[in-house]
N, C-alpha and C positions, 0 to 999 in steps of 0.2 A: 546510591541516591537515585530517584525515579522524577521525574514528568508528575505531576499531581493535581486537580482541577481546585481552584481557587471562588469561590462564589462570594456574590457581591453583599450577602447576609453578613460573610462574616467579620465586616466591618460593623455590622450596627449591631451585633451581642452585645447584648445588656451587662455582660460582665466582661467583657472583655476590651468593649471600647472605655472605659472609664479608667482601666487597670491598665499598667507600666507596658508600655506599645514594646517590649522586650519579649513580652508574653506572650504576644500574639506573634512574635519574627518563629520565636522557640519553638511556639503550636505547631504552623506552617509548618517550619524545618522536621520536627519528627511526621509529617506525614511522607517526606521522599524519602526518609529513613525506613517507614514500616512497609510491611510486605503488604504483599494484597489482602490482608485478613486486619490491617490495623495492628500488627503487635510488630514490638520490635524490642532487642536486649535493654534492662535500665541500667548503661553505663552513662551516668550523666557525663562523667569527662571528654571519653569518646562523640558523644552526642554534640558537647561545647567544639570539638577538633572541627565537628563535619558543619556544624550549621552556626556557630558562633564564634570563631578564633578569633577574628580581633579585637575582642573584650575580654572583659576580666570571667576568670570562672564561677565567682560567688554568683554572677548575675543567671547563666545556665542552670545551674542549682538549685538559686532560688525561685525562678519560672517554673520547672517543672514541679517543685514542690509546692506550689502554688496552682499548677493548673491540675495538679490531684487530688488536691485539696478541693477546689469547685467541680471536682468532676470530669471533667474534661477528659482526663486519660486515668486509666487503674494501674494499680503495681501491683504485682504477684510474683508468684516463685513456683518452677516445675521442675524436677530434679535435681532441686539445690542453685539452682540458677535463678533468675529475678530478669522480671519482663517488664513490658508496658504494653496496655492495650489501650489504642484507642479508640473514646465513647463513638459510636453511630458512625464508624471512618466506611462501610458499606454505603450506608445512607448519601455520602457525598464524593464517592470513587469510586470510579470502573476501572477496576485493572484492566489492562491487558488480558486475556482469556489465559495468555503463556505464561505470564509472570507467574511462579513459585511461592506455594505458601512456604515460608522457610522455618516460623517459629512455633512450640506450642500453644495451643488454646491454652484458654484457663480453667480452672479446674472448679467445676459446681460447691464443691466442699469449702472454696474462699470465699463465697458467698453465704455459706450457713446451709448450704442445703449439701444433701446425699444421692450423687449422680453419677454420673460416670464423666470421661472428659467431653467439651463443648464441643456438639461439630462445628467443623471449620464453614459450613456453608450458611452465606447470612440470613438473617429473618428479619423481619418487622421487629421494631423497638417498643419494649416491653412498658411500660409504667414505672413508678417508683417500688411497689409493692411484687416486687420480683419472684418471691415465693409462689403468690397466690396467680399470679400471672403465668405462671410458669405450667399449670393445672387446667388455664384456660385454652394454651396450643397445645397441650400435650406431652408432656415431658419424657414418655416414654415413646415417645416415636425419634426421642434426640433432636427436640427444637431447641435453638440455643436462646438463650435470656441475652439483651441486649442491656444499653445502661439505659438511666431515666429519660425521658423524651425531654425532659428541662436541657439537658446539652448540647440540642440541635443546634447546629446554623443556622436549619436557615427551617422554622418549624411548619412552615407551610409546606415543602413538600416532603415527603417520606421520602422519594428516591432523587437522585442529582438532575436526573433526563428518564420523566415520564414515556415518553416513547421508544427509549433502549433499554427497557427491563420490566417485568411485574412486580408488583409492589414487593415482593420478597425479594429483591435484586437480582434474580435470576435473568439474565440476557436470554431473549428472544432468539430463536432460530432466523436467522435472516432466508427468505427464499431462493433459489439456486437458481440460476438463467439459464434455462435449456430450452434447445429446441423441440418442437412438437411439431407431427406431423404437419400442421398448418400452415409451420412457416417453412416448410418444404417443397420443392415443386411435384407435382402429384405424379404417380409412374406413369397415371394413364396419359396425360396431358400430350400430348404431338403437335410440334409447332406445324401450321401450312404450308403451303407451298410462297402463298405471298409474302409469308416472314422470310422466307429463303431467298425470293427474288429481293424483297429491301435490304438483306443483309448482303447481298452480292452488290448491288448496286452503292449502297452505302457502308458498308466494313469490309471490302474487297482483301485487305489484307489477315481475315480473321477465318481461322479455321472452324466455318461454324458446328460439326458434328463436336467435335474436341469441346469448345467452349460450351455448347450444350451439355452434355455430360459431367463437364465443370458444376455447370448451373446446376442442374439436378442433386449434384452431391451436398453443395453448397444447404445449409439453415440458418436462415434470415432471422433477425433480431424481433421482426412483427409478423403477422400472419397475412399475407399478398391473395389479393383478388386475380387482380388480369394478369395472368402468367404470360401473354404475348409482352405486354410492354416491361414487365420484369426482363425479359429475355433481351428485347431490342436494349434497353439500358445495360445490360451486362453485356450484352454486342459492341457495341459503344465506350465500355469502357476497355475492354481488353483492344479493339481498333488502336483508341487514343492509346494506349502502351506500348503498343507494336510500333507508332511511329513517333515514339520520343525517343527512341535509341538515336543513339550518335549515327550522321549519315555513314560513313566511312566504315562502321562495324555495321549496317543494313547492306551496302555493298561488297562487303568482304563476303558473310556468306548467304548474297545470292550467286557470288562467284565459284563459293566453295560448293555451292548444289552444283553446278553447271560446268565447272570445268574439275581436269584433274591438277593443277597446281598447288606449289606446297607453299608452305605458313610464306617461306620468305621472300617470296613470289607474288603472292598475296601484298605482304607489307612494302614491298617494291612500287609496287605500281600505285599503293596508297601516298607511299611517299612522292612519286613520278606527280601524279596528280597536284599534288599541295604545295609542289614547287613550283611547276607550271604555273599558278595562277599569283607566286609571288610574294608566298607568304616563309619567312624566316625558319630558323630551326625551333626557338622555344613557340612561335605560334603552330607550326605542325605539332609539338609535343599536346598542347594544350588542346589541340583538335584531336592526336589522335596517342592518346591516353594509354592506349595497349601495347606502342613500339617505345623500347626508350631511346632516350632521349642521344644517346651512342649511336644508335644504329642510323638516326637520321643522319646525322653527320656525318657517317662511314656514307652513308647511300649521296649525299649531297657531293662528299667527295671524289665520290667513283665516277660519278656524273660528267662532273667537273674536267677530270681526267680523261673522259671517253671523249669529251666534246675539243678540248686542245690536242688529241689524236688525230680526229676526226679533221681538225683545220690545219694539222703540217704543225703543229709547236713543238713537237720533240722529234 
């Protein structure tokens, strides 16, 4: 069973709204049934299992032999096997690009004519007079005959979404977003000297050859004029990231540039700090997210222990 787009015609078909509303569930149902080409096996029982079980089966039966009878869907047979195609299902379905044709076309020869088999790729629908129409696109280039334009849904338009396909149902190349030189910073381009002083004075924590070079590599969604204020807003934003880190990992390693101490040394004196000012074990965990949540309490411990030495209690 597939996803299937349902349009608002095809409630007012002249033959379908007047006839037993069973017909039109049935219709509907073999469209999630058929593959991307409109064909699908005529197992009416099968058909009743997936889109009608909780009625009786005369009524599946009778639908379908009914909507073949106006048109609506064809029966055929390709190697001994028996199909169902349905009329104009192109006309008002975009598969998927990946969905699988899964069954065969039908064969020119069920029609009355002398062809080879239908290609699977759809065309504009044909007239009632399918022979002589068939002369007018070409039959030897393998255009396929569609049914009579009487079975549309919905007859004003030939495809479901004029703007996702040409009138042969063929889907449009959608265009690829890439970047072009223009929205590139130019090789020549050399920030001044006074973008250097405002990025010291204002992104003091932003290494600006590093982030320039960022910039340069960097292709912008639109094509940029003034590459100075390009640059200051990319200055600015990498600033603002440097100082949203947690304070506690900003001081760890400016400690780790500066001194030779090691990781638990480091996390000591983080925790020295966090206790000093008062705060619990699960509030230092929530501060400081990198020490678990053991190790606080070991260091709160030891603490503890140094300080009733330190005062004569053991």
């Amino acid at each position: 069973m597939r996803a299937r787009n349902l349009k608002p015609k095809f409630f007012q078909n002249e033959l379908l709204a007047p006839a037993d509303p069973l017909y039109s569930l049935i219709f509907a149902g073999l469209w999630c049934l058929a593959d991307r080409n409109g064909r699908l096996e005529d197992r009416p029982f099968q058909i009743h299992l997936s889109v009608n079980p909780a009625r009786v089966y005369d009524g599946t039966e009778r639908a379908i032999a009914w909507l073949c009878e106006h048109e609506f869907i064809r029966r055929y047979a390709v190697g001994g096997k028996r199909y169902i195609q349905i009329v104009a299902f192109d006309k008002h379905q975009i598969p998927h690009h990946r969905e699988p044709s899964v069954y065969p076309a039908e064969q020119l020869q069920s029609l009355g004519l002398e062809s080879n088999i239908i290609d699977e790729k759809p065309r504009a629908c044909l007239g009632p007079d399918v022979g002589s129409e068939l002369m007018k696109v070409g039959v030897i280039n393998n255009l396929p005959p569609l049914n009579p334009e009487s079975c549309f849904l919905n007859p004003e338009s030939p495809i479901l979404n004029p703007s996702m396909g040409s009138a042969q149902g063929q889907p449009r190349a959608r265009p690829k977003r890439r970047g072009t030189k223009a929205n590139r910073m130019p090789s020549e381009y050399t920030p001044g000297a006074d973008i250097r002083a405002w990025a010291a004075e204002n992104t003091p924590s932003v290494d600006f050859d590093y982030e320039l070079g960022k910039c340069r590599d960097h292709t912008f969604r639109t094509a940029r004029a003034d590459w100075d204020a390009v640059l200051r807003n990319w200055l600015r934003t990498a600033h603002e990231s440097s100082n949203s880190k947690p304070t506690a990992y900003k001081s760890m390693a400016k400690q780790a540039k500066t001194s030779a101490l090691t990781t638990d040394e480091l996390d000591n004196r983080e925790i020295d700090k966090a206790i000093a000012v008062g705060l619990s074990d699960d509030e230092i965990f929530r501060h400081l997210q990198f020490i678990p949540i053991e190790r606080i309490r070991q260091r709160r411990h030891d603490r503890d222990d140094t300080a009733r030495k330190a005062n004569g209690q053991y």
